[in-house]
Wavefront OBJ file of the C-alpha trace (Angstrom):
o trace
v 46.614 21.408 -69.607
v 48.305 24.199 -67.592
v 45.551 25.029 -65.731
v 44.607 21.561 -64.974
v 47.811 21.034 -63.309
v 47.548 24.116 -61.298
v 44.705 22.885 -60.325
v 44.915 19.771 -58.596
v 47.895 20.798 -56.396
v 46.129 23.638 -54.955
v 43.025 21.484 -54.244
v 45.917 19.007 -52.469
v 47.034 22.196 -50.269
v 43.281 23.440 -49.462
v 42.677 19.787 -48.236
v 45.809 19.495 -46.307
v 44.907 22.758 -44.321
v 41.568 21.569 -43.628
v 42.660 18.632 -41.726
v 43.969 20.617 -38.708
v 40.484 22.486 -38.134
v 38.893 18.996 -38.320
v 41.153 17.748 -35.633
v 41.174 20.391 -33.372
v 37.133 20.445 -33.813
v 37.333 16.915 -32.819
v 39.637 17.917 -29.413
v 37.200 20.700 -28.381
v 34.181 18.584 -28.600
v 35.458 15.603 -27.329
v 37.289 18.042 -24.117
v 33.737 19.636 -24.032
v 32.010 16.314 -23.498
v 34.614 15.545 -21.307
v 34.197 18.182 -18.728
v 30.369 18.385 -19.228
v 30.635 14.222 -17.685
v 32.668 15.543 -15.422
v 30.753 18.177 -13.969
v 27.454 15.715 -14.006
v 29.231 13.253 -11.665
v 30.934 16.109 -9.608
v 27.002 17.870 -8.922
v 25.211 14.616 -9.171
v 24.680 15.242 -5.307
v 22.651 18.317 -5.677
v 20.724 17.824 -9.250
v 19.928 14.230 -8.525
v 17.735 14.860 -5.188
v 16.719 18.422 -7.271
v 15.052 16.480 -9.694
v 12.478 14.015 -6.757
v 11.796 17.174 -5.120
v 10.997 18.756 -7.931
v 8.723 15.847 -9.100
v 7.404 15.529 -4.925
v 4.814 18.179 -4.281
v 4.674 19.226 -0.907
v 2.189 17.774 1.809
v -1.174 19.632 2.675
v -3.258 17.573 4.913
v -6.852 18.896 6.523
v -10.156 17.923 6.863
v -11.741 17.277 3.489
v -15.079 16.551 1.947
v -13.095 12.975 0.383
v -9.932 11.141 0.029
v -9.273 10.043 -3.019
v -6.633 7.252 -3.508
v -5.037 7.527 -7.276
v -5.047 4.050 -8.686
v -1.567 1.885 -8.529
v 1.232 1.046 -5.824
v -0.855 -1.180 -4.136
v -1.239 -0.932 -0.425
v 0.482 1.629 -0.071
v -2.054 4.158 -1.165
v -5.026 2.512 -0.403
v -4.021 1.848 3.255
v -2.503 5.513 3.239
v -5.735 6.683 2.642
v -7.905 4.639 4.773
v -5.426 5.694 7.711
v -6.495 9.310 6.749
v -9.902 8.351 6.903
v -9.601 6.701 10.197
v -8.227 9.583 11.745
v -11.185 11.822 10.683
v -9.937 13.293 8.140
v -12.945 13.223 5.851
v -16.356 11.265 5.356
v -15.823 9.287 2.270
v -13.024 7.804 0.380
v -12.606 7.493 -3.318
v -10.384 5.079 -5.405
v -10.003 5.149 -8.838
v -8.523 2.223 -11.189
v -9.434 -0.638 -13.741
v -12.844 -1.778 -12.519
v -13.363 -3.650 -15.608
v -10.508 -5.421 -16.525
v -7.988 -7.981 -15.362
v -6.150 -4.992 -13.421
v -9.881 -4.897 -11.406
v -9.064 -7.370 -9.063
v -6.803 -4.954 -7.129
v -9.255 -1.933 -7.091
v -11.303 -4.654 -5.415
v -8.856 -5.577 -2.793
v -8.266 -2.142 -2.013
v -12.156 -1.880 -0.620
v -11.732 -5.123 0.692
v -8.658 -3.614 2.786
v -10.869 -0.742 3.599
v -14.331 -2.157 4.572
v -11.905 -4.808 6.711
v -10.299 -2.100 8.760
v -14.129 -0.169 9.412
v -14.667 2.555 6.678
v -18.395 1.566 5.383
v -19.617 0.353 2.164
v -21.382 3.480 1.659
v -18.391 5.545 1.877
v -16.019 3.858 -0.421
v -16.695 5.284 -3.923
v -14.831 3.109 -7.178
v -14.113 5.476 -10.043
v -13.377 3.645 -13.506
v -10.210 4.910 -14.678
v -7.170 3.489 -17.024
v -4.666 6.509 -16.789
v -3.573 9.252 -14.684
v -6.116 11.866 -17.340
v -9.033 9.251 -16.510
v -8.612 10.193 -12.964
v -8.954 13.515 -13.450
v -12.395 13.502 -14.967
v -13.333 10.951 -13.253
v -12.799 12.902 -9.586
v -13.965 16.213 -11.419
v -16.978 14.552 -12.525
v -17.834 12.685 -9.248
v -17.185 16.168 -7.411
v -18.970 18.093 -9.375
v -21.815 15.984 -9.038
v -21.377 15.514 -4.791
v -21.032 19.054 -5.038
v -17.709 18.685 -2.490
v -15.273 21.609 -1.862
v -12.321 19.708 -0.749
v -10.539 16.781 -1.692
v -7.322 15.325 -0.590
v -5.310 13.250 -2.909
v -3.306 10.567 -1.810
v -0.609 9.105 -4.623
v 3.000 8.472 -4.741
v 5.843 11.585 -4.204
v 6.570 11.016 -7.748
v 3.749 10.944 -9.176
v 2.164 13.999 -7.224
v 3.199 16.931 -9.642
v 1.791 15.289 -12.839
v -1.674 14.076 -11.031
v -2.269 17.473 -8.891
v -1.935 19.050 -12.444
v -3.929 17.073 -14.509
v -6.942 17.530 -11.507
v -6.795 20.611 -11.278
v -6.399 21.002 -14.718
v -9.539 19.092 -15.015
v -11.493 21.191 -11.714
v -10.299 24.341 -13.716
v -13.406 27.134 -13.063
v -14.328 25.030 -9.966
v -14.341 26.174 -6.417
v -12.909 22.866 -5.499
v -9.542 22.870 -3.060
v -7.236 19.959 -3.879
v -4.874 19.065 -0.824
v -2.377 16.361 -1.275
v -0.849 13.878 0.688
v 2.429 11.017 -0.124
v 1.895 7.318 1.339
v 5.068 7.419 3.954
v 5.829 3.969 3.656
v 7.203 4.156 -0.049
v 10.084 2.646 0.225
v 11.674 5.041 -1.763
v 11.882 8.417 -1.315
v 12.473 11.852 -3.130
v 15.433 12.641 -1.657
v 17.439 9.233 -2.699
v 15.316 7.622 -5.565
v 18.750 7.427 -7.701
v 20.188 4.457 -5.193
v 17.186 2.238 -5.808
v 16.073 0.377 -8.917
v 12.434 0.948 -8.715
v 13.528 4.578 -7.879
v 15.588 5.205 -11.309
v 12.542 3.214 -12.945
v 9.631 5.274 -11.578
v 11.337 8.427 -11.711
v 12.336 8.400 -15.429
v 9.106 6.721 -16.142
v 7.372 9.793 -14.501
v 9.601 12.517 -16.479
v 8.683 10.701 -19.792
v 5.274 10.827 -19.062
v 4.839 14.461 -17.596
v 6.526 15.093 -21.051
v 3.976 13.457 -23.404
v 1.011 14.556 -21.179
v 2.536 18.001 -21.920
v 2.249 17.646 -25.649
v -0.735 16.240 -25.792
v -3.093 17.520 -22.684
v -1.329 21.018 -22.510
v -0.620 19.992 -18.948
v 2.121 22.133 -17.900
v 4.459 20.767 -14.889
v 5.565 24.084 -13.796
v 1.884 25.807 -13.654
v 0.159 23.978 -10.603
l 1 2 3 4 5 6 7 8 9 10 11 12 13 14 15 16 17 18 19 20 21 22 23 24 25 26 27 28 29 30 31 32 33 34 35 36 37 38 39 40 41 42 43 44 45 46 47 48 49 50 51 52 53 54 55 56 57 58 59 60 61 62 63 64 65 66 67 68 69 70 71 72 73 74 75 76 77 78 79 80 81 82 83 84 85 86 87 88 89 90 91 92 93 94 95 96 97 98 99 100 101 102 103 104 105 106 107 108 109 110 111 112 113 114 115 116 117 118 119 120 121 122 123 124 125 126 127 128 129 130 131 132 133 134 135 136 137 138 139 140 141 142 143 144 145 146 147 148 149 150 151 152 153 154 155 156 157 158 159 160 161 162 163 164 165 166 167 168 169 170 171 172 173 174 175 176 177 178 179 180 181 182 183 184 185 186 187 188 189 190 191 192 193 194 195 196 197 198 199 200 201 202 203 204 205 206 207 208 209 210 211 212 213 214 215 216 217 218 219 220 221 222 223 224
């Protein structure tokens, strides 16, 4: 019985001088947070714009064997790339997307828009393709078999790092040069993609995506 009552008032004490610790754990982590939120908003002017211009590769443009037109953000891409084409840029243009499906009907517009504005029937190439990794072996294939040495992709800012990489990635062993070009029209840009809807959509879209292609392509974002 005497130990019993020992006991429980010294397990009454040890709980008592635990509660301070949990409070002032509670104070740090909640100052911590605090000051991290703080700091976020304080930089958001720098990291924000970091992150599109991280995403945006930069602009190479010279005469190429083809330009190929990445499937998606239609016209803007497709009449991109036939304004490449028109100003001699290269000899054939290729555009890859859902031939096959109810998505086709756009692929088809886009060589409508081109054969309306002068680039031949003969030069327009459709690639079947669902996803950015389709592309990719699609364009490596079709290269590989036209024997070409240069190509200049044409896709959004945002979408440039993950798509250069995954062709490349794809043209690995190849002698193939892949230049790159952004539509300019986008109507939103690298530098400011935070202020606009579609800009917070696309761009958090695109890191989600360059993280799963990551895992399960091995395509790094930081090697190409």
């Amino acid at each position: 019985m005497r130990h019993s009552l020992q006991r429980g008032p010294l397990q009454a004490a040890q709980r008592r001088s635990l509660q301070p610790g949990w409070q002032g754990w509670m104070f740090r982590s909640l100052a911590t947070l605090i000051l991290a939120s703080a700091t976020m908003i304080l930089t958001a002017s720098w990291w924000l714009p970091a992150i599109g211009l991280w995403l945006a590769r930069p602009a190479d443009v010279a005469p190429v064997d083809a330009i190929v037109v990445l499937g998606g953000r239609y016209p803007y891409r497709d009449q991109h790339g036939i304004d490449l084409y028109q100003q001699g840029l290269a000899r054939e243009i290729w555009r890859t997307g859902p031939i096959h499906s109810p998505g086709g009907r756009l692929i088809q517009a886009a060589q409508q828009l081109a054969l309306d504005q002068g680039v031949p029937e003969e030069a327009y190439f459709m690639l079947e393709s669902y996803s950015t990794w389709d592309d990719g072996q699609q364009i490596a294939a079709l290269a590989r078999e036209r024997e070409v040495q240069r190509l200049l992709i044409v896709t959004d800012w945002a979408h440039s790092r993950r798509a250069l990489c995954v062709i490349r990635q794809q043209l690995a062993g190849s002698n193939v040069t892949i230049l790159y070009d952004p539509p300019h029209q986008f109507p939103v840009q690298a530098e400011n993609w935070w202020q606009h809807p579609l800009g917070q959509e696309y761009v958090i879209s695109e890191l989600v995506k360059m993280a799963y292609y990551w895992l399960r392509y091995g395509t790094s974002p930081f090697g190409c």
